[in-house]
C-alpha positions as CSV (number, residue, x, y, z in Angstrom):
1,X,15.7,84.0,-34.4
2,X,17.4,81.5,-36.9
3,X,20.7,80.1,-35.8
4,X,23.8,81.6,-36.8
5,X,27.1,79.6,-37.8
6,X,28.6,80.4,-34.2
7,X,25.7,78.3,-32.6
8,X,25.9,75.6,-35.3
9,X,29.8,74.9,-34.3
10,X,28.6,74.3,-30.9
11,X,26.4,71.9,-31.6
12,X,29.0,69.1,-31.3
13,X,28.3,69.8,-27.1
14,X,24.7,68.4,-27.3
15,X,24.3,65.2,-25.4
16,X,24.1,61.8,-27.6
17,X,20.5,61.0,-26.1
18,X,19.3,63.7,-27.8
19,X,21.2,64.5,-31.1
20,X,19.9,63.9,-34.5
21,X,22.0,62.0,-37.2
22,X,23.0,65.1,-38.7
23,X,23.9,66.8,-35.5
24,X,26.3,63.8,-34.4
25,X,28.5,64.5,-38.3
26,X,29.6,67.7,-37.0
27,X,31.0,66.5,-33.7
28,X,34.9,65.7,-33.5
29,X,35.7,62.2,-33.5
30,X,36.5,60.5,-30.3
31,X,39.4,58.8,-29.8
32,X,37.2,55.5,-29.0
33,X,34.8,56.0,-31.8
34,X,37.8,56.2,-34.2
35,X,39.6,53.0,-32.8
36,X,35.9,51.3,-33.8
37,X,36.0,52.6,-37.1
38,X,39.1,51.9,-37.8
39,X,38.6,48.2,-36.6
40,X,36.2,47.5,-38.4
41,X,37.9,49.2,-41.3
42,X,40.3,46.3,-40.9
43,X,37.7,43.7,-40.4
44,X,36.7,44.5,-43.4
45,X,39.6,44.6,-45.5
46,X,40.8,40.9,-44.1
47,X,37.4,40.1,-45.2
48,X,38.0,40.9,-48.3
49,X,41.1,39.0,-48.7
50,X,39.5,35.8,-47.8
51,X,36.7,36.3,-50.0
52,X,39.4,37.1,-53.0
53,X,40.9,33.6,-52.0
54,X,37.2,32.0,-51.9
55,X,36.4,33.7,-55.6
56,X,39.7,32.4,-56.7
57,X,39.6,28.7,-55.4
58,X,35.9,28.1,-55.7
59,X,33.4,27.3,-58.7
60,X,32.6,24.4,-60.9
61,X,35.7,23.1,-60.1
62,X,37.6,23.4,-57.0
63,X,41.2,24.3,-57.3
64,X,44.1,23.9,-54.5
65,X,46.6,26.2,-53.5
66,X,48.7,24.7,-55.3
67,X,47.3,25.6,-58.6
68,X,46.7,29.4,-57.2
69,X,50.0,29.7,-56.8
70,X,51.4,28.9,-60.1
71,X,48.2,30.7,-62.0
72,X,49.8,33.8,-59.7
73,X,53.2,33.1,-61.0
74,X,51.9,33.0,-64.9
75,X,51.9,29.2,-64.8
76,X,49.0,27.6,-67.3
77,X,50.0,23.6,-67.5
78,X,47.4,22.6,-65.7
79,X,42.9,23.1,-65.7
80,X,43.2,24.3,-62.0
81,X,46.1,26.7,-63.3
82,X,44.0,27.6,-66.2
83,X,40.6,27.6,-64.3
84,X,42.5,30.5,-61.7
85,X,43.8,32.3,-64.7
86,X,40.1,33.0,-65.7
87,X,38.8,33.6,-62.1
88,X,41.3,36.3,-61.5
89,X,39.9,39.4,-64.0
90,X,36.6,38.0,-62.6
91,X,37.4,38.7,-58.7
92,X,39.0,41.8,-58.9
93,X,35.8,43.2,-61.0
94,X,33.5,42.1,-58.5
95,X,35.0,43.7,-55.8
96,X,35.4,47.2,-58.0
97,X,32.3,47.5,-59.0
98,X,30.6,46.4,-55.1
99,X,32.8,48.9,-54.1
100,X,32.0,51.3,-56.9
101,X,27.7,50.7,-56.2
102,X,28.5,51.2,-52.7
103,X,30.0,54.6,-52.9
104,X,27.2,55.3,-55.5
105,X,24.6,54.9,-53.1
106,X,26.4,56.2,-50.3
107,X,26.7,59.5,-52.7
108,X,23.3,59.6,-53.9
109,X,21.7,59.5,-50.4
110,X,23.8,62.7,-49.3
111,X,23.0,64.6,-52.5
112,X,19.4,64.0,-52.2
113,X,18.7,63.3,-48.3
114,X,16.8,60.7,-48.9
115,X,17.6,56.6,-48.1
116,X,15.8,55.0,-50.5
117,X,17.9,56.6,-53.0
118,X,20.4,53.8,-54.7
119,X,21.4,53.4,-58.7
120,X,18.7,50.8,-58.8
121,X,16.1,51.9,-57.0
122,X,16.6,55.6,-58.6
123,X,16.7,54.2,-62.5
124,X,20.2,55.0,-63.0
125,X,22.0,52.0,-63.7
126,X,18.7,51.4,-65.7
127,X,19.7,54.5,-67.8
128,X,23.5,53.4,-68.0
129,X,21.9,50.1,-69.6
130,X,19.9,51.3,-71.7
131,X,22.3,53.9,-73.6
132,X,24.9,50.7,-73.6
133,X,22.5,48.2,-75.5
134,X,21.3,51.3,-77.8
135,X,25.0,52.4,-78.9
136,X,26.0,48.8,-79.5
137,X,22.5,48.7,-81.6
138,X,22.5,51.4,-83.4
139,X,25.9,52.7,-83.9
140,X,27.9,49.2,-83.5
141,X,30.1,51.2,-80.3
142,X,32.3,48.2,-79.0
143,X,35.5,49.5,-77.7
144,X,35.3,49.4,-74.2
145,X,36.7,52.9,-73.2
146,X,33.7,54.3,-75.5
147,X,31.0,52.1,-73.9
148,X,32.0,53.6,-70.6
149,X,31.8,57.5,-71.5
150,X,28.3,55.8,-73.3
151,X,27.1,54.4,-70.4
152,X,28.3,57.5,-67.9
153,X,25.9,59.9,-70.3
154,X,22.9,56.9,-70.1
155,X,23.4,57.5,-66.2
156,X,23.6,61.0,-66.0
157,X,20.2,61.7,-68.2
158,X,18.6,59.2,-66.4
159,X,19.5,61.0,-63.0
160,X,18.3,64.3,-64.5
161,X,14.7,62.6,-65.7
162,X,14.1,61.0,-62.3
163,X,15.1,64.2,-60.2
164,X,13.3,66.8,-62.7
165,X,10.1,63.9,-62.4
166,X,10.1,63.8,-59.1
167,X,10.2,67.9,-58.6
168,X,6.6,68.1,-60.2
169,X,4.0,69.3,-58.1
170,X,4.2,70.7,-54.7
171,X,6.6,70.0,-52.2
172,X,9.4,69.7,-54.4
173,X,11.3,66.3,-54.7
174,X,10.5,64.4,-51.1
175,X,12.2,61.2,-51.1
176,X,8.4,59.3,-51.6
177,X,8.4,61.6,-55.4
178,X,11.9,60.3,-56.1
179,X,11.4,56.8,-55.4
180,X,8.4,56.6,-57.1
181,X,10.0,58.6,-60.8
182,X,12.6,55.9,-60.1
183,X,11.0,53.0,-59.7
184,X,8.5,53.9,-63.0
185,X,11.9,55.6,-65.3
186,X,13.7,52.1,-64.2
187,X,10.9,50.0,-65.5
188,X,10.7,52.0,-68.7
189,X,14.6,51.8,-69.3
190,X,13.9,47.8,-69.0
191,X,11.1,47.3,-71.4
192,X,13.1,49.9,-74.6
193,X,16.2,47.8,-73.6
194,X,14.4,44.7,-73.7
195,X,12.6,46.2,-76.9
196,X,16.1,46.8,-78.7
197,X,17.7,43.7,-77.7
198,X,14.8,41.3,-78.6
199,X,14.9,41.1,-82.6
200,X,18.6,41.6,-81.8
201,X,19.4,37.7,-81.3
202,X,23.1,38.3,-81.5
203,X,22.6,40.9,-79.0
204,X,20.6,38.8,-76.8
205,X,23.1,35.6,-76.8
206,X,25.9,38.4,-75.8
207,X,24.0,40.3,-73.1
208,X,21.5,37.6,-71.6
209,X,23.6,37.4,-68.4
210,X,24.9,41.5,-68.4
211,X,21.5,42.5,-68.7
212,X,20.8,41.4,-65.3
213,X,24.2,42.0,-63.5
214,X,26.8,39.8,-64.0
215,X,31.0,39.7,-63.6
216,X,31.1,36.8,-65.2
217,X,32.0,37.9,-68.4
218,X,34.8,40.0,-66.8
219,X,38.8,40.6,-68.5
220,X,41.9,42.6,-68.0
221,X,40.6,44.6,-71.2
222,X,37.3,46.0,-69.6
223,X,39.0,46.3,-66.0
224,X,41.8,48.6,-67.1
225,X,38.9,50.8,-68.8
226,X,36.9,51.1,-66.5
227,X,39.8,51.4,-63.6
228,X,40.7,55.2,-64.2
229,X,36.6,56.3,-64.0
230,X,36.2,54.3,-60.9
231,X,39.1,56.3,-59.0
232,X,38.1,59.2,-60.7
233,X,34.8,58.8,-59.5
234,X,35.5,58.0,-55.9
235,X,37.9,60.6,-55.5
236,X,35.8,63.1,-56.7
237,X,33.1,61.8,-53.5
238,X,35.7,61.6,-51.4
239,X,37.0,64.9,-51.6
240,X,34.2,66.0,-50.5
241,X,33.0,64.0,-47.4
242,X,32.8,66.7,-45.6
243,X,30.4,68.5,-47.6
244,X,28.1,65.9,-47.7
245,X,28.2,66.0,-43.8
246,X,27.1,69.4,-44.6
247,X,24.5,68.9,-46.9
248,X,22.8,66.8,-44.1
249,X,22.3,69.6,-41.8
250,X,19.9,71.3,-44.4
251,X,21.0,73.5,-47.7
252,X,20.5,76.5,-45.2
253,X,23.0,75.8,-41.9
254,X,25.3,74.1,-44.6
255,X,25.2,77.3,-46.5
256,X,25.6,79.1,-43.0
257,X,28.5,77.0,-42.2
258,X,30.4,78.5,-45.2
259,X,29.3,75.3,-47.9
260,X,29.0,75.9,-51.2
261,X,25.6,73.3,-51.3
262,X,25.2,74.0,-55.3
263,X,28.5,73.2,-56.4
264,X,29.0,70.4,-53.5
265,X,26.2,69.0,-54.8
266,X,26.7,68.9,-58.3
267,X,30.3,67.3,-57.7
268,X,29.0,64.9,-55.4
269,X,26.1,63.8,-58.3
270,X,28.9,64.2,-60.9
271,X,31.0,61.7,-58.9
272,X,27.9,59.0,-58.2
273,X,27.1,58.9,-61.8
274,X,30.2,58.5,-63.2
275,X,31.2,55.0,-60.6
276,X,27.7,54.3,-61.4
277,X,27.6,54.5,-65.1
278,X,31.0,52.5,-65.3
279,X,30.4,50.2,-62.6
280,X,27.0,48.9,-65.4
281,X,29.4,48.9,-68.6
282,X,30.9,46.3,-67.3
283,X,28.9,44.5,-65.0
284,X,25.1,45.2,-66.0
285,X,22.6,46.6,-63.6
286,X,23.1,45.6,-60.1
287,X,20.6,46.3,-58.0
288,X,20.2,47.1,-54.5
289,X,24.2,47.3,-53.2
290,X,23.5,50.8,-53.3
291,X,21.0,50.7,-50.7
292,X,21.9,47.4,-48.8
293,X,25.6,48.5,-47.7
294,X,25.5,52.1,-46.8
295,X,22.5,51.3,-44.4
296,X,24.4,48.4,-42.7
297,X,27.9,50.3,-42.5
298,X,26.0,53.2,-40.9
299,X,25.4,51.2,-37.9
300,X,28.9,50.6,-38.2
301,X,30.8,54.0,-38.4
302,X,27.7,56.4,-38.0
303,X,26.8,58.9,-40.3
304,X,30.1,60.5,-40.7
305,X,30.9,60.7,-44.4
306,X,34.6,60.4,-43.6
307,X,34.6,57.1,-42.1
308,X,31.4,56.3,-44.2
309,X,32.7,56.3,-47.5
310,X,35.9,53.8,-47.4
311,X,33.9,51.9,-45.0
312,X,30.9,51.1,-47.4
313,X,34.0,50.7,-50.3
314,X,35.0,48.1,-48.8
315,X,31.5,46.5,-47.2
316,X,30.4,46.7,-51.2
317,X,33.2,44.7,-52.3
318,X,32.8,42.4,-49.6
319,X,29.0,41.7,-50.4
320,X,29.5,41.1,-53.9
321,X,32.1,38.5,-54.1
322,X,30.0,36.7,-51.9
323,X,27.2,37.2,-53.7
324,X,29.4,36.0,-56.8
325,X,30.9,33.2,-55.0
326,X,28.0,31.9,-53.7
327,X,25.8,32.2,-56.9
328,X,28.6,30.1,-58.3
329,X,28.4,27.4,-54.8
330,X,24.8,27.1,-54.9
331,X,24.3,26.1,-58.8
332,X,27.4,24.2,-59.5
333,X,28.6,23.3,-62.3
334,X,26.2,26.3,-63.5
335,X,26.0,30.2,-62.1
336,X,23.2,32.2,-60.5
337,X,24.5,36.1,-61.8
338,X,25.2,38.3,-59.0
339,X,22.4,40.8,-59.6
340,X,20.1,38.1,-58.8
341,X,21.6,37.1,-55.2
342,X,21.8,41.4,-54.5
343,X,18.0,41.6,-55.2
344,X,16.6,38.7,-53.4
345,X,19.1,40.3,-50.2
346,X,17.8,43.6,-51.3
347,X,14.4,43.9,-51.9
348,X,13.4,42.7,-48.5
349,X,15.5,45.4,-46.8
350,X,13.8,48.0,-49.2
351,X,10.1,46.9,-47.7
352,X,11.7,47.4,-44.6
353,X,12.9,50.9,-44.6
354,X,9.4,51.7,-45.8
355,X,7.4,50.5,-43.9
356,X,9.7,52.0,-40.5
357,X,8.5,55.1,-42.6
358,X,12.0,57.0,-41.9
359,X,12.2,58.4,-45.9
360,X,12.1,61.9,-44.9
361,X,16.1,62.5,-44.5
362,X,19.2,61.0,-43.3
């Protein structure tokens, strides 16, 4: 006899030893388990601070406090001044658009049930960068707010390409199918972008660096664009954490438990696309934070969506200012981008989740 909704709500009773991920979601949140989360909720966010203070103060040249404080009071006399001026637009970008791959990834795992998916991995950002690069080709698109909506549509008909991909043939689309349309959409995104912007030299000069994820190239003008699609985005996933905790327990008990998987679904995707697709105007592809911060913050927080999502908001910010600020440490006076440090963290965890073998579902 298949279990009915009344036996569903009781599963928050079964012992811890013996509950799958997607059991433990539905249980009610101890008070212990929610001082955690909410510790390291604030671990995070003082984290964050300091690492807004490193990406502020460090780069080819050093600046003192000194200087950060009359930059922060619209003070310009001095190189420091000037240097802190520049580094500004350039921290808080980094640490939207960590936060904005983070909740991405975090989004794209519950829609699809499968860890390996990430903007990256799954040829969306790919997509995003590819419809960018054309419409600035083709059609000469350079106002920033238009690049975005470009880039959201590049995302979103790249997500629909790899998911219809990796339905063909039997058993539908098992996380191995998606990966793999991914992986082999994402490389043929690279080589047509790479195709347009090669006899494009202007083009090339411009987008050397944003091709392969940077925030270098960050200012006020792109942030406030991008801004309103980033909430937009991340309210749309947020709103519905608890769905996605649903959509974990199978389309059938979340159906069951009174879910509405297709829309929940589509409004979940909706919402990963759009952070994704503005999060690579801006920045370029960045690989891999999709995939390396929810799978750390779940040992942190658990599975629960609730706690999940500001959780891995605030881990993706964290990683990619360091990955900014130490790209910046490590080649001084030159850069390494950011999309470069996230891969070489990245790929090793991706040949770690595979070969554990634990694709099948969250």
């Amino acid at each position: 006899m298949s279990e009915t909704a009344s036996a569903v709500a009781d599963r928050p009773r079964i012992r811890a030893a013996g509950a799958s991920p997607a059991e433990r979601q539905t249980r009610p949140v101890r008070a212990g388990d929610a001082a955690r989360r909410t510790g390291w909720i604030i671990a995070l966010a003082i984290l964050l601070v300091a690492l807004c203070a490193a990406s502020v103060a460090l780069g080819a040249r050093t600046v003192g406090l000194d200087d950060i404080l009359g930059a922060l009071q619209g003070g310009a006399d001095t190189i420091g001044e000037g240097a802190v001026l520049k580094r500004l637009p350039r921290t808080a970008l980094a640490a939207l658009v960590g936060a904005a791959l983070a909740l991405s990834g975090v989004a794209m795992q519950a829609v699809t049930r499968n860890p390996l998916a990430e903007p990256g991995i799954m040829g969306v950002s790919s997509g995003a960068a590819l419809a960018v690069v054309a419409a600035i080709a083709g059609f000469g698109v350079h106002r920033p707010f238009a690049l975005m909506a470009v880039a959201i549509c590049g995302a979103a008909a790249a997500a629909l390409l790899v998911y219809t991909i990796g339905t063909i043939g039997g058993g539908g689309a098992t996380p191995y199918k998606l990966a793999l349309a991914g992986a082999a959409c994402a490389a043929a995104f690279i080589s047509l972008t790479n195709a347009i912007m090669l006899p494009r030299v202007d083009l090339l000069r411009t987008f050397q660096f944003w091709r392969v994820g940077s925030v270098g190239g960050a200012s006020w003008e792109s942030i406030s664009a991008a801004l309103p699609l980033l909430l937009a985005g991340a309210a749309l996933c947020a709103a519905h954490a608890r769905g996605m905790n649903s959509l974990a327990l199978g389309d059938e008990l979340a159906a069951g438990l009174g879910e509405r998987v297709g829309r929940t679904r589509a409004l979940v995707a909706i919402g990963a696309v759009v952070l994704c697709g503005a999060a690579t105007a801006v920045a370029g592809p960045i690989a891999f934070v999709g995939l390396l911060v929810p799978h750390v913050c779940r040992t942190l927080s658990g599975p629960d969506h609730r706690w999940l999502l500001p959780i891995s908001a605030l881990a993706g910010a964290c990683l990619l200012l360091a990955a900014d600020v130490l790209g910046r440490v490590l080649a001084r006076p030159e850069e390494i981008e950011v999309g470069i440090i996230t891969a070489f963290l990245g790929a090793p965890l991706l040949i770690w989740i595979v070969r554990r073998r634990k694709v099948r579902e969250l």
